[in-house]
N, C-alpha and C positions, 0 to 999 in steps of 0.2 A: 303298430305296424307302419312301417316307411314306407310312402308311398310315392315313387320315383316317375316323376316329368319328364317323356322325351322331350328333346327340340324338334321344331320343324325344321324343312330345308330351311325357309326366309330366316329361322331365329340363329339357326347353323349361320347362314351367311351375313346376317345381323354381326354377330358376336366376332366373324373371321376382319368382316370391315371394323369394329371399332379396336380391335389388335392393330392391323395397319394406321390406326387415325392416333395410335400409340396413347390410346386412354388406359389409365389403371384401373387393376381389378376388380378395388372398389367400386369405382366408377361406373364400370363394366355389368357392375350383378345389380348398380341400382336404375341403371337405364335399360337394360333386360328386364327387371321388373314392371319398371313402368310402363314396358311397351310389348305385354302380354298378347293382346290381345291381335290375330291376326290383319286386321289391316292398320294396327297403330305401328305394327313392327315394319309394315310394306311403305308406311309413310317415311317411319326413321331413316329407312333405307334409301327411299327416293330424295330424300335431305340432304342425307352423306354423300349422292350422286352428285347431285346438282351444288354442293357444297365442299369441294376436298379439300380444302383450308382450313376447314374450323376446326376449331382448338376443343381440347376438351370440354371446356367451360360452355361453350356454347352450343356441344354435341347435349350436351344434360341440361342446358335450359330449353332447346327444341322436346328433348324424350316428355321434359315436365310438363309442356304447351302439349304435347299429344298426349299425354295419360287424362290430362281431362274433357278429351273427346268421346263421346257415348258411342256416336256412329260412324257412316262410313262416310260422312261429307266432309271435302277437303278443305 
């Protein structure tokens, strides 16, 4: 049986800003993975804000710095 994952708004609007930030798709489904968890995703977000320069490369080594965060300290 398949068992289908909404998004949240934040992952909705995750995934709208890294289209704009012109990262590919690849790119896109491994840094949506990484940053499952609701406030790893409000971080990646807060990143991409205060960051609208960065390049792919460096949108996915921030996602990799936040998937190994447990909790919610910044």
């Amino acid at each position: 049986m398949n068992k289908q994952k909404k998004l949240t708004q934040a992952q909705k609007g995750l995934l709208r800003g890294l289209k704009i930030f012109r990262v590919d798709e690849e790119c896109i489904i491994v840094i949506m993975l990484m940053t499952q968890k609701a406030f790893q995703t409000e971080m990646m977000i807060d990143y991409m804000i205060s960051h609208e320069k960065a390049t792919q490369e460096e949108l996915l080594s921030k996602a990799m710095e936040i998937s190994k965060l447990k909790g919610k300290s910044h």
